[in-house]
C-alpha positions as CSV (number, residue, x, y, z in Angstrom):
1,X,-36.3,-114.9,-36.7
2,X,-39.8,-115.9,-35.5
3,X,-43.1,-114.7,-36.2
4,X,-43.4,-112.2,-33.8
5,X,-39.9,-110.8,-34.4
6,X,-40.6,-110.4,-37.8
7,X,-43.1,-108.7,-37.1
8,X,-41.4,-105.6,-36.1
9,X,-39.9,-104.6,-39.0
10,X,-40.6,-105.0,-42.9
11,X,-38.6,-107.6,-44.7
12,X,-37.9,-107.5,-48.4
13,X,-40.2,-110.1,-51.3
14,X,-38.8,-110.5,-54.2
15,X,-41.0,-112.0,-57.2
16,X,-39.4,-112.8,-60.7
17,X,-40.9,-113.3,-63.5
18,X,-40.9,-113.9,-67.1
19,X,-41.0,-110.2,-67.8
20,X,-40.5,-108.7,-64.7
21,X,-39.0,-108.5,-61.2
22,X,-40.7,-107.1,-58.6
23,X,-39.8,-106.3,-54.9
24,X,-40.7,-104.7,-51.8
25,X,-40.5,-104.7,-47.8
26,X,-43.0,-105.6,-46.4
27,X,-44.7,-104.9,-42.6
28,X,-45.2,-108.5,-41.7
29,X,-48.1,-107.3,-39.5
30,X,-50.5,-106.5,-42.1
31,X,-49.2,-108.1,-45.3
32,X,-49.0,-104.4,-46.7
33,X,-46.0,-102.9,-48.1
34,X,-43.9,-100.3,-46.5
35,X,-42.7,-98.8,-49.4
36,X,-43.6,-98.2,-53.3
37,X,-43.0,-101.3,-55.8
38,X,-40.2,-101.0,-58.0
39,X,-40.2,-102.7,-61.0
40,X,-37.1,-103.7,-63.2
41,X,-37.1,-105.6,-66.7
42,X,-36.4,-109.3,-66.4
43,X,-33.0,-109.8,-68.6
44,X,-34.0,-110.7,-72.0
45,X,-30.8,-113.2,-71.5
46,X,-32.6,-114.5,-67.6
47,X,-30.1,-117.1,-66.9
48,X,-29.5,-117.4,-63.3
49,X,-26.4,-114.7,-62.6
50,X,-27.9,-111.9,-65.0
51,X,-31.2,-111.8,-62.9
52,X,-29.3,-112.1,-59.6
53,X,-27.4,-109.1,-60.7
54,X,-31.3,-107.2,-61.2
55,X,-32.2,-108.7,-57.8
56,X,-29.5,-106.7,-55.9
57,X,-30.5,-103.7,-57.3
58,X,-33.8,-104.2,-56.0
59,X,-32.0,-105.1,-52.5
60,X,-29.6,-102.0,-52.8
61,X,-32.9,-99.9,-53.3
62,X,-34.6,-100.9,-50.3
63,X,-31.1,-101.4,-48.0
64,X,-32.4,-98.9,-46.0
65,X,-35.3,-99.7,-45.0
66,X,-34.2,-103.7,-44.0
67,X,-32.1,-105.3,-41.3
68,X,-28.8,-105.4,-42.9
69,X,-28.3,-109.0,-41.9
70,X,-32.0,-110.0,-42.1
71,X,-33.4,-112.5,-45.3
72,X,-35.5,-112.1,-48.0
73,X,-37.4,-114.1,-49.9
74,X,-37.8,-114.7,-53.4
75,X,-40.2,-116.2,-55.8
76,X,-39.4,-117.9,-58.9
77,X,-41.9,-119.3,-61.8
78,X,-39.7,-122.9,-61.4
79,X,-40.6,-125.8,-59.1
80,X,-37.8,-125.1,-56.3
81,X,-36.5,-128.3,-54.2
82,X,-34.5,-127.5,-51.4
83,X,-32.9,-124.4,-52.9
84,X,-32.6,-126.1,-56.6
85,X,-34.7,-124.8,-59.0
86,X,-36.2,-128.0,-61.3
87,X,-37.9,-126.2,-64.0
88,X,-37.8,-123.5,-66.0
89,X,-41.4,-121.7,-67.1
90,X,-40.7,-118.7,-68.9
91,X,-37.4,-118.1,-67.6
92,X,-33.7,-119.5,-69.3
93,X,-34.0,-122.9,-69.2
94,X,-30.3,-122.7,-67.8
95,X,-32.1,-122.5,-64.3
96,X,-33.2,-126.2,-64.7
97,X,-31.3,-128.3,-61.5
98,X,-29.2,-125.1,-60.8
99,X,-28.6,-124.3,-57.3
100,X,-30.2,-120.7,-57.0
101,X,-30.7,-120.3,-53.4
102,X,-27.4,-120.5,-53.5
103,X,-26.3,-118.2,-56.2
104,X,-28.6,-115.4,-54.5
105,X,-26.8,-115.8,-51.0
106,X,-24.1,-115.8,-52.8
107,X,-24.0,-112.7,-54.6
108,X,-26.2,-111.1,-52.0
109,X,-24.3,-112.0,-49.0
110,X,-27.6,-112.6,-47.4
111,X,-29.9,-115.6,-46.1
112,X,-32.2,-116.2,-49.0
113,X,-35.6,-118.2,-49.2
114,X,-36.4,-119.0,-52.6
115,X,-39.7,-120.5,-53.3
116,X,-42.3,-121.4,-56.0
117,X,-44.5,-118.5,-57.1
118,X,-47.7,-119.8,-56.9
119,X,-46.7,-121.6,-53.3
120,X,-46.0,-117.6,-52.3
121,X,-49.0,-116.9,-53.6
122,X,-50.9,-119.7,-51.8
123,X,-49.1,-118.5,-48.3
124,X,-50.1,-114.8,-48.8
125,X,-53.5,-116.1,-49.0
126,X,-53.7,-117.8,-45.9
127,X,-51.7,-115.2,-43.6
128,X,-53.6,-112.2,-44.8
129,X,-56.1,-112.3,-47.8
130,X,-58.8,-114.7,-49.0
131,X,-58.3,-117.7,-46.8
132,X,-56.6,-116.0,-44.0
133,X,-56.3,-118.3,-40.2
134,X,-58.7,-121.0,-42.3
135,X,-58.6,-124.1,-40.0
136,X,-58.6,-126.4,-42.9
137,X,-57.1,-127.4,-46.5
138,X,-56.7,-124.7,-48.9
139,X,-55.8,-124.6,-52.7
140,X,-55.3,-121.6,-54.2
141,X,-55.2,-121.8,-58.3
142,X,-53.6,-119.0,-60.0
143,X,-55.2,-118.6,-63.4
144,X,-52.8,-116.8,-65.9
145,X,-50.4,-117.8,-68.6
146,X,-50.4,-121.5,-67.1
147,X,-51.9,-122.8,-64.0
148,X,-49.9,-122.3,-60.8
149,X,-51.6,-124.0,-57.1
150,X,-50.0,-124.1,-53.7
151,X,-51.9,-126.5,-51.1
152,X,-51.7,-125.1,-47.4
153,X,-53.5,-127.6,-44.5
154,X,-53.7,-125.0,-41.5
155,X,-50.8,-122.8,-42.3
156,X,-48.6,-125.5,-43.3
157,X,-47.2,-125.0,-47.1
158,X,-47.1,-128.2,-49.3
159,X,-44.8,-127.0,-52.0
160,X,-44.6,-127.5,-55.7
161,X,-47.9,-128.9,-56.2
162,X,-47.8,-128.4,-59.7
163,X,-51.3,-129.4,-60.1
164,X,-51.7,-127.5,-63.0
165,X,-50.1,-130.0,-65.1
166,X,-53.0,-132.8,-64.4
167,X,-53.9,-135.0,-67.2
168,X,-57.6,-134.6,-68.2
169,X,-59.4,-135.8,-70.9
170,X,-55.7,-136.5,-72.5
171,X,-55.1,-132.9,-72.2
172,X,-52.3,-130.9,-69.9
173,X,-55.1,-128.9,-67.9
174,X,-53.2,-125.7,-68.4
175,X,-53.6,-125.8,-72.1
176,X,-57.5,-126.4,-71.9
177,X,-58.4,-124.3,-68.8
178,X,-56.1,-121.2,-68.2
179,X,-56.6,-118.1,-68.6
180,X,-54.4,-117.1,-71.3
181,X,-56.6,-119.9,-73.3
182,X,-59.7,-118.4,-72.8
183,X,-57.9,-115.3,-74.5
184,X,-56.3,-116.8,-77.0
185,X,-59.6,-118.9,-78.7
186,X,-61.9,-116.2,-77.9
187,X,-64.4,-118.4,-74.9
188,X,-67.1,-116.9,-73.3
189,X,-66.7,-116.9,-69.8
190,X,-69.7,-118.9,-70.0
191,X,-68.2,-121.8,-72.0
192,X,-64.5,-121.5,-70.1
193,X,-66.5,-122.0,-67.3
194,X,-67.1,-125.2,-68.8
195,X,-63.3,-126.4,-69.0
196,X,-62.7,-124.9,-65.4
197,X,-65.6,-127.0,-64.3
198,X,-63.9,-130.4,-65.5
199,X,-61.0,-129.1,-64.1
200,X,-62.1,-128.4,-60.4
201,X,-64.3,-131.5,-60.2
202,X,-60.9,-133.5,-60.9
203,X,-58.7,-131.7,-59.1
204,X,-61.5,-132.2,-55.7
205,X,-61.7,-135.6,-56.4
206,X,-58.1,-135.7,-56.0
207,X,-57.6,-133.5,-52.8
208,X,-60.8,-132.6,-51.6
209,X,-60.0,-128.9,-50.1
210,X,-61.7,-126.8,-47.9
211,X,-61.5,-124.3,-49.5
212,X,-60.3,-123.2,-53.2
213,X,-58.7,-119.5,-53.7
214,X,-58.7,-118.2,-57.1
215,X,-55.9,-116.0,-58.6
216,X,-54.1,-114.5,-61.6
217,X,-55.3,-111.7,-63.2
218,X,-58.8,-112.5,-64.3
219,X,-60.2,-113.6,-60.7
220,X,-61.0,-109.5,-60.2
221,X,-64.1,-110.7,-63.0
222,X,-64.8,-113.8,-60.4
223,X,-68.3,-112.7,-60.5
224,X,-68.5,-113.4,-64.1
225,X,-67.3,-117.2,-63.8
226,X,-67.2,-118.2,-60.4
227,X,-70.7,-118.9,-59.9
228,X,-70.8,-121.5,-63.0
229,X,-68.7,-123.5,-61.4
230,X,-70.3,-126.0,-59.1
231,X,-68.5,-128.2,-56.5
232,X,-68.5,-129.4,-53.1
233,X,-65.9,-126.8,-51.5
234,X,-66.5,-123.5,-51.5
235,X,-64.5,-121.2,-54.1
236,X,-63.5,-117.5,-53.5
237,X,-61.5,-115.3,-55.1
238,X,-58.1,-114.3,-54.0
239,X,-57.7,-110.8,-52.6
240,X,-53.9,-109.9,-52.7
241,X,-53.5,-110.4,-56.1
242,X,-50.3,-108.8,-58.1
243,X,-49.1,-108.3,-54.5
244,X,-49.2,-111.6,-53.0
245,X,-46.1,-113.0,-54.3
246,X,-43.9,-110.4,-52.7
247,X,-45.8,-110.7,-49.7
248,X,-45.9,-114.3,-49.2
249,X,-42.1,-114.3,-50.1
250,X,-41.4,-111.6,-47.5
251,X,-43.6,-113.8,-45.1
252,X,-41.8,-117.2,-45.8
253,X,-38.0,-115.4,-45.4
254,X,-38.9,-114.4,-42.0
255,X,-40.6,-117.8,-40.9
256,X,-38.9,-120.8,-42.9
257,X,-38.9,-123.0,-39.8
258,X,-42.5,-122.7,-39.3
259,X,-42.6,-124.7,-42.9
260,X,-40.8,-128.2,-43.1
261,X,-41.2,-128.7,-46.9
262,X,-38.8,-125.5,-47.7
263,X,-35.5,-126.8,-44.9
264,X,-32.7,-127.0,-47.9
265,X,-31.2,-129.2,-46.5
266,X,-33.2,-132.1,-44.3
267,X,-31.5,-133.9,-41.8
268,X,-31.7,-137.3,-40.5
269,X,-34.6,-136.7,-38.0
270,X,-36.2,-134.4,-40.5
271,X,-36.7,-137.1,-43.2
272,X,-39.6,-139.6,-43.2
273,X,-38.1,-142.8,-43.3
């Protein structure tokens, strides 16, 4: 289905998390949702088949209001290499090198795109919020429990970044700088913008973006951090928020082609020799 096609009518995102999955169509030609949210309880057992099970009730919900044959996308909090899920955060760590794009088509009986969270995140961004048609390199940082990124150069997705993890100052940067840690020891803004400072400077050194989008949660109080942060690109916060990884999942479903790093399956002219 291209772009344009896709266009025309709303196509279902799925996001899973660690205590929640969410879905909804969405009208590919604004990035809004066509219909209300609906929320169902991750399985307190998550192992691959019992949240498939919760993710065709959210696809029985919506049946209506989808091409019967048309595919969805779904985000999972796992690094996802063509269709295999690597990790595990927050989910059963039975998803570790399971093939889940596969068990969703095949319970579904449906084309399925199944993609990092953040990475849907980072594309929702791009197409229609904070960085949208940007011309350049883009990292967006989701700031939350951990620290999720997705890097996009003009459109193009780069997938499980996982730049989060970075070693700085013999620290995993999530455990100094994320969100949740700021919460947990109590830190000003004032003196988390301190740890998000070491963290930005190393991560530009690194990739030197365009432009950095900032997510999760606590970016609706970017006013109270972003401006202690000084570095070369310019930082914004993101503006689709809770909603971007349904969006951006909905949005890679119905243009997987126009992204090389997410083909399941490469073939011989598709791999760099």
């Amino acid at each position: 289905m291209s772009e344009q096609q896709a266009s025309t009518s709303p196509v279902l995102g799925i996001d899973i998390g660690g205590s929640g999955i969410k879905g909804a169509p969405v009208d590919l030609a604004t990035g809004e949702f066509a219909d209300k949210r609906l929320r169902i309880d991750t399985p307190a057992e998550s192992t691959p088949e019992k949240v498939a099970d919760v993710v065709a009730q959210i696809v029985d919900h919506f049946s209506g209001q989808i091409a019967p044959d048309g595919p969805i996308g779904v985000t999972i909090p796992a690094v996802v290499t063509h269709g295999i899920t690597r990790s595990a955060a927050n989910i059963d760590k039975s998803w570790i090198d399971c093939e889940a794009e596969k068990v969703f088509e095949d319970r579904l009986g449906r084309d399925i795109v199944l993609v990092n969270d953040a990475d849907a995140a980072g594309v929702a961004e791009v197409k229609y919020g904070a960085a949208a048609n940007h011309p350049g390199l883009v990292l967006l940082t989701t700031l939350g429990t951990g620290i999720g990124t997705a890097i996009l150069y003009r459109g193009i997705l780069v997938p499980n970044s996982e730049l989060g993890h970075l070693e700085i100052d013999g620290h995993d940067a999530e455990k100094r700088a994320a969100s949740s840690v700021k919460d947990k020891e109590g830190l000003t803004y004032e003196k988390w913008a301190k740890r998000l400072q070491r963290y930005y400077e190393r991560v530009e050194a690194l990739l030197w973006p365009d432009l950095i989008v900032v997510g999760g949660g606590v970016s609706k109080d970017s006013d109270k951090f972003l401006p202690l942060i000084k570095i070369n690109a310019e930082m914004v916060p993101a503006k689709l928020r809770n909603t971007a990884g349904i969006v951006g999942a909905a949005w890679l479903a119905a243009n997987k082609e126009t992204q090389p790093g997410l083909v399941r399956h490469p073939t011989t002219e598709q791999r760099v020799e």
